[in-house]
C-alpha positions, 0 to 999 in steps of 0.5 A, spaced: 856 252 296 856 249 289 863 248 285 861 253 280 859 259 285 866 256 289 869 257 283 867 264 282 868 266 289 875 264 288 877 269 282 873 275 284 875 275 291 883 273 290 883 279 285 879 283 289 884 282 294 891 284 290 887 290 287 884 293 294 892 292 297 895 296 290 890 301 292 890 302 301 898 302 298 898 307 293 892 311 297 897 311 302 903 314 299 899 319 296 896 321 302 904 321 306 907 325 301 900 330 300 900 330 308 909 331 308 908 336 304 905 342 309 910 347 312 910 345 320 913 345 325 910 339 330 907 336 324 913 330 325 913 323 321 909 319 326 903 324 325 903 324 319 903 318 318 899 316 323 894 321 320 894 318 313 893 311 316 887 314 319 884 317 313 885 312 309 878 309 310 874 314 307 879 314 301 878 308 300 871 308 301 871 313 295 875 308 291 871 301 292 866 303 285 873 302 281 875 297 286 870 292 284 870 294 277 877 291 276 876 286 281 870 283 277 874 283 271 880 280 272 877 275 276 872 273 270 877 275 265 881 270 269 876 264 269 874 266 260 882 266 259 883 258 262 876 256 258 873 255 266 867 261 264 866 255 257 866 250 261 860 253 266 856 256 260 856 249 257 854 245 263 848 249 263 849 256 267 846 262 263 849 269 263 843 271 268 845 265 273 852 268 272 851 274 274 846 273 280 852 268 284 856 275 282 852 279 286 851 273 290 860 274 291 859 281 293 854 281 297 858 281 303 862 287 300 855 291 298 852 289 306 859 292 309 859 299 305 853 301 308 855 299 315 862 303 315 859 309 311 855 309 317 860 307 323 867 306 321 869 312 315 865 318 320 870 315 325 877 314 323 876 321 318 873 324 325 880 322 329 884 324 324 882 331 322 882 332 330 889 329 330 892 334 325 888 340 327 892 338 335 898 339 330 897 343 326 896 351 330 893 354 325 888 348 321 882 350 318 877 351 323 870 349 320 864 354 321 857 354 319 851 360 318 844 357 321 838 360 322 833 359 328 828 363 331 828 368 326 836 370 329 841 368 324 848 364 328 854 362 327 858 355 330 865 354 330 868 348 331 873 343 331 874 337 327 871 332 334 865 336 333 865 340 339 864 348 339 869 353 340 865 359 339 858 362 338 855 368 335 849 370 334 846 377 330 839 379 332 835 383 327 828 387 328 822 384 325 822 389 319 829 385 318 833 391 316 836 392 322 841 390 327 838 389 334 843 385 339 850 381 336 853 375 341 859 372 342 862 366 347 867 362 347 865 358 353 859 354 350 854 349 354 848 345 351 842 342 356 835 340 354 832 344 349 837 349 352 843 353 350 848 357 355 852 362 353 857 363 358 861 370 359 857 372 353 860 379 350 854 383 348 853 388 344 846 392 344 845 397 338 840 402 341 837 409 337 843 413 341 848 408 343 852 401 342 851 399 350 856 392 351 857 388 357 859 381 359 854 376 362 852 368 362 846 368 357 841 362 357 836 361 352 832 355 348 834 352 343 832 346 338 839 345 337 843 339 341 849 337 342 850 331 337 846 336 331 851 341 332 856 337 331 854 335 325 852 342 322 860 344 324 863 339 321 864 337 313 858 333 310 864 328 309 865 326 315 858 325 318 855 318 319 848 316 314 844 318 319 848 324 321 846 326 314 840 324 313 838 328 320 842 334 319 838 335 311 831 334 315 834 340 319 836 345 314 830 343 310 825 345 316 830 351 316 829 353 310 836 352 309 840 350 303 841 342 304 843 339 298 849 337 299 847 333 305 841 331 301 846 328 296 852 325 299 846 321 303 844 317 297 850 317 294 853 313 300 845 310 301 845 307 294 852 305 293 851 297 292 846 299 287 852 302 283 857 297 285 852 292 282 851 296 276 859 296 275 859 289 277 855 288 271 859 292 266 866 289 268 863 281 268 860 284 260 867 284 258 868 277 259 862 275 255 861 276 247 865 279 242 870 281 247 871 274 250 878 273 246 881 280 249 887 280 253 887 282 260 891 287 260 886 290 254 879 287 258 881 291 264 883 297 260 876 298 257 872 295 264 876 302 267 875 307 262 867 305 262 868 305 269 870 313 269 865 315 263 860 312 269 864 316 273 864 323 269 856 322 267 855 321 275 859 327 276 856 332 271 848 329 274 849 333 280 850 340 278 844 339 273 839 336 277 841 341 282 840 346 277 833 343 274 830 342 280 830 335 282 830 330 286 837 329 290 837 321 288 837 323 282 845 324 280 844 318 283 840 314 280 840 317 272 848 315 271 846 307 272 842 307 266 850 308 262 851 301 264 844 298 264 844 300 257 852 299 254 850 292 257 847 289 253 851 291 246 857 288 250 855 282 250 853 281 243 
């Protein structure tokens, strides 16, 4: 490592530091005060608090765009104050060289996104949902409608990912009526297998509504590990949970588009912490080399919530025109590409 990349890895990352520690302080604070605020009796304070610590993963997951941006911008806005950014544009270093040992500076941080949207976030928001659902008695229970085989099943679960009960509503081939509706509380996946144990079953004839209680054992192309991901929110599923769970829907016939989104969102993050990165280190060049920190790091934040306000409003019309998932994504990270250049004018 040469003394110009060395000295950049020391301004980013001390900043990147002091920001990350305001931000787990405040998020957890936050999140304390929203989890100290719900009306139970078992919910005591070492739950609470270990809830809030347990989720803060995910929260700060969701707050490493605006993290990096602050980083990038204090720790250049650092080096251009003491004339160091001077000195290394002097000594030969172009902007483009510049920004290239930036990304190069957070290449640890974009490699470690993808692997804790993978592997630690899905876990620890997994942990804590099942710990405030084992405290508190009447937590929201998460529910899904799916289709397969032409019977249309309802799954119950709990925030672990297990099934708490099974419904099923048969219909005739005509699909305007109900043959045979199926309800169990006791739940076993096999090999391509399910087994309804005590099963409540209702018969509609032409005549009568005929019920009994029986052990049903039926195919199924569902698995244990796939229901846990229908069941539970698409924030807490893995990368390739996601992906997995938006193949399914969409061989289903089904509305996938929330796992299809959430999976590029998470997929393409480093190219958007990179695009952030590349607005935050503009305001250290230019016309706004003079500015103050407190000015620089204002302006690096409001860019940072216009790229988020645009990333915002793609969802919704690139849903509502009929395109590619991705598309949200990728359509808001010409805002910074584009304002770019006019900054460093």
């Amino acid at each position: 490592m040469n003394r110009s990349t060395w000295l950049i890895t020391h301004a980013i990352w001390s900043a990147f530091l002091i920001v990350f520690s305001v931000f787990f302080g405040l998020e957890l604070v936050f999140r304390v005060l929203d989890e100290a605020k719900l009306p139970y009796l078992y919910y005591m304070a070492e739950d609470i608090i270990l809830v809030s610590i347990s989720g803060m993963p995910r929260r700060l997951y969701l707050d490493l765009p605006l993290i990096v941006l602050i980083s990038v911008a204090v720790g250049l806005g650092g080096l251009a104050q003491t004339s160091e950014l001077t000195i290394l544009r002097a000594a030969g270093l172009s902007i483009r060289q510049i920004f290239f040992k930036i990304c190069l500076v957070l290449s640890p941080v974009l490699v470690l996104s993808l692997g804790i949207a993978e592997y630690g976030m899905p876990e620890s928001e997994r942990y804590s949902q099942a710990l405030k659902d084992d405290k508190v008695s009447d937590g929201v229970v998460d529910s899904i409608w799916t289709r397969e085989s032409g019977n249309y099943i309802q799954l119950e679960g709990r925030p672990d990912g297990s099934v708490r009960r099974w419904k099923q509503v048969e219909m005739r081939e005509s699909k305007d009526e109900i043959v045979r509706l199926i309800s169990s509380d006791a739940i076993f996946f096999g090999d391509q297998v399910v087994q309804l144990f005590n099963a409540r079953t209702l018969d509609f004839g032409s005549n009568a509504i005929i019920e009994r209680v029986e052990t049903i054992s039926q195919d199924t192309s569902l698995s244990a590990h796939q229901v846990r991901w229908l069941i539970q929110n698409p924030e807490a599923l893995s990368l390739t949970e996601l992906w997995d769970a938006s193949a399914y829907l969409t061989s289903e016939g089904l509305n996938a588009r929330a796992h299809s989104q959430l999976f590029w969102q998470r997929l393409l993050l480093p190219f958007t912490l990179i695009a952030l990165a590349l607005l935050a280190s503009a305001t250290a060049f230019g016309s706004m080399r003079s500015l103050g920190m407190s000015t620089r790091v204002f302006l690096a934040v409001s860019m940072g919530l216009v790229f988020k306000y645009a990333m915002d409003m793609a969802s919704p019309a690139v849903f509502l025109a009929g395109g590619h998932p991705s598309l949200a994504i990728v359509l808001p990270l010409l805002i910074p590409l584009l304002l770019t250049p006019r900054l460093l004018r």
